[in-house]
C-alpha positions in Angstrom: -173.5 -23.9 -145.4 -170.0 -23.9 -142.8 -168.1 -25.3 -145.8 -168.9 -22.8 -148.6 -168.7 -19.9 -145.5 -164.9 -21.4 -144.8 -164.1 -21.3 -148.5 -165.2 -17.9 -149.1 -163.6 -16.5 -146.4 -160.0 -18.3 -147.1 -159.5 -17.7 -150.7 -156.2 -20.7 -151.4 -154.2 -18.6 -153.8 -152.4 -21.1 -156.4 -148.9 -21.5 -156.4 -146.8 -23.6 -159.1 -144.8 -26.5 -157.4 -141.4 -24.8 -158.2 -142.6 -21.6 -156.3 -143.7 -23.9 -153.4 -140.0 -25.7 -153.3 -138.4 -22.5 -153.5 -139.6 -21.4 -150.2 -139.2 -24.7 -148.6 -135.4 -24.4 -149.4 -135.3 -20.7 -148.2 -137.1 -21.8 -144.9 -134.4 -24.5 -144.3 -131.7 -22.2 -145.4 -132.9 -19.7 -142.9 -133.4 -21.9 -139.7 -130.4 -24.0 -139.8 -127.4 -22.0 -141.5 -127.7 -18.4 -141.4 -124.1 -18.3 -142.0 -124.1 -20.5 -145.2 -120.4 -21.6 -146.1 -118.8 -20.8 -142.9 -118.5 -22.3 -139.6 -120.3 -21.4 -136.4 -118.4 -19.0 -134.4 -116.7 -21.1 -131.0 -119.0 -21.1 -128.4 -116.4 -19.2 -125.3 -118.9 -20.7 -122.3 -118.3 -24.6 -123.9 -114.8 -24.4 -124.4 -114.5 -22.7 -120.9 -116.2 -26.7 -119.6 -114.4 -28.5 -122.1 -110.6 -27.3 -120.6 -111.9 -27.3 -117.0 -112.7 -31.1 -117.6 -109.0 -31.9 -119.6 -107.8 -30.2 -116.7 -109.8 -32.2 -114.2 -109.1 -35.1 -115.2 -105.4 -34.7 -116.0 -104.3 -33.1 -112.6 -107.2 -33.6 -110.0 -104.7 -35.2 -108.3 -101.7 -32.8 -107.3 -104.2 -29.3 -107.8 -105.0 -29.5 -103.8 -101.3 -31.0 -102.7 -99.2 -28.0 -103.1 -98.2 -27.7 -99.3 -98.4 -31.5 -98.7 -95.6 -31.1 -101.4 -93.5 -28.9 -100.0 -94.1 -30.1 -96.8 -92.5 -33.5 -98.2 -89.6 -31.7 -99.7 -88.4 -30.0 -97.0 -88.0 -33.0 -95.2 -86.4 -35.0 -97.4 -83.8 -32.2 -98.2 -82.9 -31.6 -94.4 -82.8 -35.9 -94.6 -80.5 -35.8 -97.6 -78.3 -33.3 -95.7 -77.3 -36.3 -93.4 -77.0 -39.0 -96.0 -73.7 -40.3 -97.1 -75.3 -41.2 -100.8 -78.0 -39.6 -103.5 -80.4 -41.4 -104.4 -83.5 -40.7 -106.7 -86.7 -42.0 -105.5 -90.3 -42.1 -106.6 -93.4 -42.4 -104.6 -96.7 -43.7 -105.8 -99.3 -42.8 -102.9 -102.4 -44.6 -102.7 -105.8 -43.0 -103.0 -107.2 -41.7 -99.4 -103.6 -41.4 -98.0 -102.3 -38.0 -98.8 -104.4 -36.5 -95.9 -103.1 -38.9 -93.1 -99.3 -39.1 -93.7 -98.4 -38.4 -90.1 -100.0 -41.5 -88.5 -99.2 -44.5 -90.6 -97.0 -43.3 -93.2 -97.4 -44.0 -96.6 -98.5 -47.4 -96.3 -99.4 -48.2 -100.0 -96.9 -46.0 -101.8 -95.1 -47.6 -104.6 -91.5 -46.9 -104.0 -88.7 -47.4 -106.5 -85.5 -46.4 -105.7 -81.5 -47.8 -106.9 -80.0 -50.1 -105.7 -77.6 -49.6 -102.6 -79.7 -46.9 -101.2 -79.6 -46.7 -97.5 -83.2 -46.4 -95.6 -84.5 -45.4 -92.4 -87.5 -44.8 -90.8 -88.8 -41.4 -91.2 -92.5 -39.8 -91.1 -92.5 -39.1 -95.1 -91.4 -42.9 -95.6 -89.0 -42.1 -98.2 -85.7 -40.4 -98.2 -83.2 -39.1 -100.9 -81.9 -35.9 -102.1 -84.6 -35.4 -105.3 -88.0 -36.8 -104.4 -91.1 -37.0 -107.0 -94.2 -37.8 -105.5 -97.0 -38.2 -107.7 -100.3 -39.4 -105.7 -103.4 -40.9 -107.6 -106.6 -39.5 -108.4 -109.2 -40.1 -105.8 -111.7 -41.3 -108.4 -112.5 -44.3 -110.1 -112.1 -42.9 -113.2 -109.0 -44.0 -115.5 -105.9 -41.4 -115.4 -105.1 -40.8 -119.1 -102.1 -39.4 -117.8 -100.9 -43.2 -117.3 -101.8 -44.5 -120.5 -98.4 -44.2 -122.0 -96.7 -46.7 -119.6 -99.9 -49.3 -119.8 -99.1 -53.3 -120.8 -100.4 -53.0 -124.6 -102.8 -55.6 -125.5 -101.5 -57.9 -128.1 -102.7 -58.0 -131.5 -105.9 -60.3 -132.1 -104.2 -62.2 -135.1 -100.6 -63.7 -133.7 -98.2 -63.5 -136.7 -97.6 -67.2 -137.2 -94.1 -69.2 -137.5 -92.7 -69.7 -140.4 -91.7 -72.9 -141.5 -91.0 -74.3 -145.0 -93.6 -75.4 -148.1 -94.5 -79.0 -148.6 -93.7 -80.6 -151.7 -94.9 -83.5 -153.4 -92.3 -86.1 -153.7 -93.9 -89.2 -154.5 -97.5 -90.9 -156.2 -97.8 -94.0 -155.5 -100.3 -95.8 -158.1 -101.7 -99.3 -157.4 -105.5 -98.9 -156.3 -108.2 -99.0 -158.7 -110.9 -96.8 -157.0 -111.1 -94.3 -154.4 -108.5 -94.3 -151.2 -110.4 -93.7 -148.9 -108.3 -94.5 -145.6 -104.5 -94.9 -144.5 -102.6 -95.4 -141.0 -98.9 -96.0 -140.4 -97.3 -98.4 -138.7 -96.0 -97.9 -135.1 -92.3 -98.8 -136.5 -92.2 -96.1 -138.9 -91.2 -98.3 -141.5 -94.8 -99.2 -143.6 -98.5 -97.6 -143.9 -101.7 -99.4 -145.2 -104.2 -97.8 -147.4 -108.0 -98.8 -147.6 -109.6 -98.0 -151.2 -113.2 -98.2 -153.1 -111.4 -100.6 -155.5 -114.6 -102.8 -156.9 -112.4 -104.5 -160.1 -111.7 -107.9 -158.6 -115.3 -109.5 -157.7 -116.6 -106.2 -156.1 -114.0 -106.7 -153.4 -112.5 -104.0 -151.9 -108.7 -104.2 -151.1 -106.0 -103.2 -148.5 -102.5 -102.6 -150.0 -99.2 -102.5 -148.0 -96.8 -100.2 -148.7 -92.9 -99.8 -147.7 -93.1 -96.0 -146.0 -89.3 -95.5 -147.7 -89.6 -96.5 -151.3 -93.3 -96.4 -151.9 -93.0 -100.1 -153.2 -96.5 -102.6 -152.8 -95.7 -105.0 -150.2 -99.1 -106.6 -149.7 -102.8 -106.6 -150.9 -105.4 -108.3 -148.5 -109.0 -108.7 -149.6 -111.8 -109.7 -147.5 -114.2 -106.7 -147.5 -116.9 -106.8 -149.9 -117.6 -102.5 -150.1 -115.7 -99.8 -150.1 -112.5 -99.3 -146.8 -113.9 -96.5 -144.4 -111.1 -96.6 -141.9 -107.7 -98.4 -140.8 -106.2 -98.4 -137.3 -102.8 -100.3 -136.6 -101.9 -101.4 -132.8 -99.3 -100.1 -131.1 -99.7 -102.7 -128.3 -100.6 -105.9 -130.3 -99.5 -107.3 -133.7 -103.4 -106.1 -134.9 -104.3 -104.0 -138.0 -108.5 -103.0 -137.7 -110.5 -102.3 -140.3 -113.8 -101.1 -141.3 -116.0 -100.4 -144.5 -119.4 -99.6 -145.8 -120.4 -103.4 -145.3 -121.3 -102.8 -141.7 -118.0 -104.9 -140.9 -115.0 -104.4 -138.4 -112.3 -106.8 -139.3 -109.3 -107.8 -137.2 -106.2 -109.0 -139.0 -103.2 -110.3 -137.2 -99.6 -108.9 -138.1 -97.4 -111.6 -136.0 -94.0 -111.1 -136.7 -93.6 -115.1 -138.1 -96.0 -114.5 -140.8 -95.3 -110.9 -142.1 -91.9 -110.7 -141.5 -91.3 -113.7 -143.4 -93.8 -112.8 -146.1 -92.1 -109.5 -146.8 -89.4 -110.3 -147.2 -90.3 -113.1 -149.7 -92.0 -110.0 -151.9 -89.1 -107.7 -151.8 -87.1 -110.8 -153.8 -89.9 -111.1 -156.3 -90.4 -109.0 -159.7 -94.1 -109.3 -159.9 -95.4 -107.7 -157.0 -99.2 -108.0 -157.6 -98.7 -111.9 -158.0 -97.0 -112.2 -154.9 -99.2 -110.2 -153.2 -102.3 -112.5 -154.6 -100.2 -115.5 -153.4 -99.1 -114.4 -150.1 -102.8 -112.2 -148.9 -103.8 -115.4 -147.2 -100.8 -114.9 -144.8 -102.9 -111.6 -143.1 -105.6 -113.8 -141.6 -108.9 -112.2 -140.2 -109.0 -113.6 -136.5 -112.0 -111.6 -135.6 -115.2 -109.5 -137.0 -116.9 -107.0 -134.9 -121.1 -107.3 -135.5 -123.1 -104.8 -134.0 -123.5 -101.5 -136.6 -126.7 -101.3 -139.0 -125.3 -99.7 -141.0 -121.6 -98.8 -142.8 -119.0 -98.5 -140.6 -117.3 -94.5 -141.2 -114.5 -94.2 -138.5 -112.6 -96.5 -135.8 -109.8 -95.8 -133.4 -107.9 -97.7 -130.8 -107.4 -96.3 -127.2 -104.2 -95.5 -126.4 -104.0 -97.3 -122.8 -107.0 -100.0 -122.8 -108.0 -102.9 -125.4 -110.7 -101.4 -126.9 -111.6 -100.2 -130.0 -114.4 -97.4 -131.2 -116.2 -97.1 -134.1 -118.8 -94.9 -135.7 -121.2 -95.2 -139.1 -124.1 -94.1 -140.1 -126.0 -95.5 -137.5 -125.2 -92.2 -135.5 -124.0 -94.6 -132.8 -120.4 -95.0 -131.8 -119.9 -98.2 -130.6 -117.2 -99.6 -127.9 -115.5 -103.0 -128.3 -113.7 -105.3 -125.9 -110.9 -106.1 -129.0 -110.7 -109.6 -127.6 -113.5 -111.0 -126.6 -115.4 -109.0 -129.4 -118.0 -107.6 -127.2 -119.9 -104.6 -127.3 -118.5 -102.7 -124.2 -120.8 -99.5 -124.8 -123.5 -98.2 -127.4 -122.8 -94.1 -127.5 -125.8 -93.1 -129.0 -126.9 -89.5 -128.6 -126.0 -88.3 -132.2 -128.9 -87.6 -135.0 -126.6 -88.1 -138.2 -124.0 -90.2 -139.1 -120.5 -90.3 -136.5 -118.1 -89.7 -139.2 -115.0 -88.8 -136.9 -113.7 -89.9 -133.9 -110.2 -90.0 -131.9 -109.5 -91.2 -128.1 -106.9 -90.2 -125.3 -105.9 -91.6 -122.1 -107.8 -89.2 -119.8 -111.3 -87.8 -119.4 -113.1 -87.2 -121.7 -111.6 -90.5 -123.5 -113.5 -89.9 -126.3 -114.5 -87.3 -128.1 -117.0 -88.3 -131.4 -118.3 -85.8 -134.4 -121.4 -86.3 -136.4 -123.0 -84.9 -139.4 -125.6 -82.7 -137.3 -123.1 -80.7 -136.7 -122.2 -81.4 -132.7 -119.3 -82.5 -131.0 -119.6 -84.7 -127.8 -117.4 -85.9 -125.1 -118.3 -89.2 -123.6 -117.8 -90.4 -120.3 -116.1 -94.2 -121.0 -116.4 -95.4 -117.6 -120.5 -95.3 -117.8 -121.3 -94.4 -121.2 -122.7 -91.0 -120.8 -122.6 -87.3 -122.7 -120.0 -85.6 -120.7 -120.6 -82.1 -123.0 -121.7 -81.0 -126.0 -120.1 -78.5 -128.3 -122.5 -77.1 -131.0 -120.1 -74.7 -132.7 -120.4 -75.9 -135.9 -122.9 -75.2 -138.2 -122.4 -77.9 -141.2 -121.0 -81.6 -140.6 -117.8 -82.1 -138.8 -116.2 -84.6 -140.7 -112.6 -84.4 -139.5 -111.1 -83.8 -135.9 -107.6 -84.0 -135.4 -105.8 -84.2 -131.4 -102.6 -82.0 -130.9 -99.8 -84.7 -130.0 -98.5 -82.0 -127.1 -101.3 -80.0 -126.0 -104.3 -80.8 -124.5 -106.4 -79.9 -127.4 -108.1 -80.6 -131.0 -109.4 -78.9 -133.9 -112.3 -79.8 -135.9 -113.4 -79.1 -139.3 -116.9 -79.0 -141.2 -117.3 -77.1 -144.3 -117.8 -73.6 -143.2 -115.0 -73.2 -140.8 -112.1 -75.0 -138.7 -112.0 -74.4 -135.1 -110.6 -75.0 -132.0 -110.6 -76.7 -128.5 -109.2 -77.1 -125.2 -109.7 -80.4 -123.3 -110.3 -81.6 -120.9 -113.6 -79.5 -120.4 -114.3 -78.9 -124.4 -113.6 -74.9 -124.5 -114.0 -73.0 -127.3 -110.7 -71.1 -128.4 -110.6 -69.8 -131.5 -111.6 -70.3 -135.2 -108.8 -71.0 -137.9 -107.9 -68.6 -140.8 -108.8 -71.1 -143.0 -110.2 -69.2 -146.4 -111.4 -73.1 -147.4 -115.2 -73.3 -147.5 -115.2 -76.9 -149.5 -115.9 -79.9 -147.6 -112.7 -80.9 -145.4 -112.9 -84.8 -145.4 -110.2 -85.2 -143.5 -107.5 -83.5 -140.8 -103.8 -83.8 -138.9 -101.6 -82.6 -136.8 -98.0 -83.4 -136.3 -96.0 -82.1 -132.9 -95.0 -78.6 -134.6 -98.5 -77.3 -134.4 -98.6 -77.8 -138.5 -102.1 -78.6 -139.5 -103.2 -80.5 -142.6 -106.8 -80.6 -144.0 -108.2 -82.3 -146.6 -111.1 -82.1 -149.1 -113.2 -80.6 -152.0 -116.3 -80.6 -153.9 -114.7 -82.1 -157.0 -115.3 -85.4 -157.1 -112.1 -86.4 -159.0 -110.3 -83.8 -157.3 -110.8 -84.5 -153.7 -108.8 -85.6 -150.7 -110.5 -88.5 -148.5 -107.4 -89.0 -146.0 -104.3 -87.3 -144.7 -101.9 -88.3 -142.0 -98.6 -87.8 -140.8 -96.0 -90.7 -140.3 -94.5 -90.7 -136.1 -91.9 -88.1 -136.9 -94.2 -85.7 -138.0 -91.6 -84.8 -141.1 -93.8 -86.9 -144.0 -97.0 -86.4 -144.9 -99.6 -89.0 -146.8 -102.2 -88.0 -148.8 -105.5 -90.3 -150.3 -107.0 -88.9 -153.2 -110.2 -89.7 -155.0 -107.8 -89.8 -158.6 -106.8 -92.9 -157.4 -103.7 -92.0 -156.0 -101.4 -91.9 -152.9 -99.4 -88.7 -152.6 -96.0 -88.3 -150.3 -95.1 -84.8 -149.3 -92.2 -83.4 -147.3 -91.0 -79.6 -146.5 -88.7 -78.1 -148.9 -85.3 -78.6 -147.8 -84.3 -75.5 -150.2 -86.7 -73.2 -148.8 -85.7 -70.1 -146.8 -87.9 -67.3 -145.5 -86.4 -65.1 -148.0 -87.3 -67.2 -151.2 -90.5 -67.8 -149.9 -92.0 -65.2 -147.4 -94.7 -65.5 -145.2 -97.9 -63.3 -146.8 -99.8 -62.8 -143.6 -102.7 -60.3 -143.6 -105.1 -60.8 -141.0 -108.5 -60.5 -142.1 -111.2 -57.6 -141.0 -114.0 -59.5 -142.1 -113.7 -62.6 -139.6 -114.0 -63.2 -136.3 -111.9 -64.8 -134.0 -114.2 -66.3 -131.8 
């Protein structure tokens, strides 16, 4: 048979497995360093290329202009002859000129010379006593020669401005549940909190405070589930509110009934009875019905009487605040609007949702303008510079931000935080405050600044309303700015 033929004529003689790895080594050893422990001798015919490129590319440019050179210094020493001052000048030809100098002149040179030199028209173009010309390489390619004197591109991480720690200066203590919303008043002088409180009849309650001693001023009930979000009028004597229970409340703040009711309280020693006595002083003129839902967000437009809100409806909804009409139905969302702010130019509103997209609206007909899907977890916070035209957003995995009017993305924040962040602000220094956690009796449900920017407020799940202000003691040198930019994140 072929396959007993084949076997007898190529005896396989056996060989251990040691033997056979021995030779494989030996093989290897022999094919790719015969020289085992040293390096390769320099290869002369490489290194010959290698230098003749350096030398290319370094001085391609002046190897062929050794007359036009002299040429050009000749005439500007029999020019400097007849000068009454020196002068030191240099000349920067363009590429495709050094051939042609005759006709048009240097055309395109960069000339810098001191001041007070006297000129004239010559063929070279330039005059002085010491003349450096130095023309540029014909190519495209960059002259490393040039490198040195290049614009240096800033660093990717700006080093930020120091500016003092906050400290805690004040807890206020006087809600029963969760606060879960604040706003200031346009005077400066008091801010109103919204809380979970469900102790008295499962009502939840609004409490006034005095912004300068922290002391209750008011309580007003008329919600019956937890206070979602506050907005004060800077036009009208108007305080809005809105809460789980799918309502938006109007309460009126004229002067004849608060002023006088304030002042009645600050005379009192039992606060909370005066506050039971006088709540029916805030009356609720109107109630906005429209949501199917609880009621997460509201703001007020800066120029025009209407009002915004957002629940879990995923719809933001626009009301005329007197005649309580619904203006506009912004739906376009697929989860909850949680956050929501306005300005007095396009796009006038600007809405985030938990499916993790921004949107700018168009007010005038109610459409999407743009939609920013950045984010890849909720955005529950969004926060407008006061100055500049634009406004950072937070969701859980990072904080970014935006230009207006057109919605461009600009950078991401260094924020190390990846808890929830239920809430953000932004006073005019550019100092930004974000709230939140993942402990329930830990967390932060609202932050704000009062109008100067130099107090900030705090609502905390504990309870609580927290006061903070910059450290007055602080100097860069008791407490210095640890900035290290990190590797591991990008900026955009």
């Amino acid at each position: 048979m072929p396959g007993a033929t084949m076997d007898s004529e190529l005896p396989v003689e056996p060989q251990s497995l040691k033997k056979l790895s021995f030779k494989s080594m030996k093989r290897a050893l022999d094919l790719f360093s015969p020289i085992h422990g040293q390096f390769p001798p320099p290869d002369a015919e490489s290194k010959k290329i290698r230098v003749s490129h350096k030398l290319n590319t370094e001085y391609g440019g002046v190897k062929n202009m050794e007359t036009e050179l002299s040429t050009h210094i000749t005439a500007a020493k029999s020019q400097a002859q007849q000068a009454s001052t020196t002068s030191n000048v240099l000349a920067l030809p363009g590429p495709g000129q050094s051939n042609d100098t005759q006709k048009g002149g240097l055309q395109k040179d960069l000339v810098v010379s001191s001041i007070g030199q006297p000129r004239g028209p010559t063929n070279a173009g330039v005059q002085g006593r010491s003349t450096t010309i130095i023309p540029a390489h014909g190519s495209s390619e960059r002259n490393l020669s040039t490198s040195a004197i290049m614009e240096r591109i800033p660093s990717r991480w700006p080093r930020p401005v120091w500016h003092p720690p906050w400290k805690n200066y004040r807890v206020i203590s006087g809600h029963l549940g969760w606060v879960r919303s604040v706003a200031v008043d346009p005077s400066n002088t008091w801010f109103c909190t919204g809380s979970a409180d469900r102790t008295i009849k499962r009502v939840s309650i609004e409490k006034i405070w005095d912004l300068a001693s922290g002391r209750l001023k008011l309580t007003l009930t008329g919600h019956i589930d937890q206070v979602r979000g506050l907005a004060i009028s800077s036009k009208h004597t108007y305080m809005f509110s809105a809460g789980d229970d799918k309502l938006v409340k109007c309460w009126d703040l004229e002067q004849n009934k608060v002023g006088d009711t304030i002042q009645q309280l600050s005379l009192l020693n039992n606060s909370e009875l005066a506050c039971r006595n006088a709540a029916l002083s805030f009356q609720v003129i109107r109630s906005y019905h429209g949501h199917l839902s609880g009621v997460y967000c509201l703001a007020l437009h800066p120029t025009i009487d209407i009002l915004l809100t957002g629940g879990r409806d995923s719809v933001c909804r626009v009301w005329d605040i007197r005649s309580k009409m619904q203006i506009h139905a912004l739906s376009g969302h697929d989860n909850t609007v949680c956050s929501v702010f306005t300005r007095p130019t396009d796009p006038q509103v600007i809405t985030g949702s938990h499916d993790s997209t921004i949107k700018l609206w168009d007010l005038r007909y109610g459409k999407t303008m743009a939609t920013l899907t950045h984010h890849k977890k909720s955005v529950r916070a969004m926060a407008q510079h006061p100055k500049e035209d634009c406004f950072v957003s937070a969701s859980a995995e990072n904080i970014k931000k935006f230009r207006l009017p057109k919605g461009e993305f600009m950078h991401n924040m260094l924020s190390q935080q990846k808890t929830i962040i239920n809430a953000a602000a932004v006073n005019e220094e550019g100092v930004l405050a974000t709230a939140g956690s993942l402990d329930s009796e830990a967390g932060i449900y609202a932050v704000t600044y009062d109008l100067t920017g130099s107090r900030l407020i705090t609502c905390e799940a504990d309870k609580t309303i927290k006061m903070w202000k910059e450290d007055e003691m602080a100097t860069p040198e008791t407490h210095p700015l640890h900035f290290k930019p990190p590797k591991d994140m990008r900026r955009f």
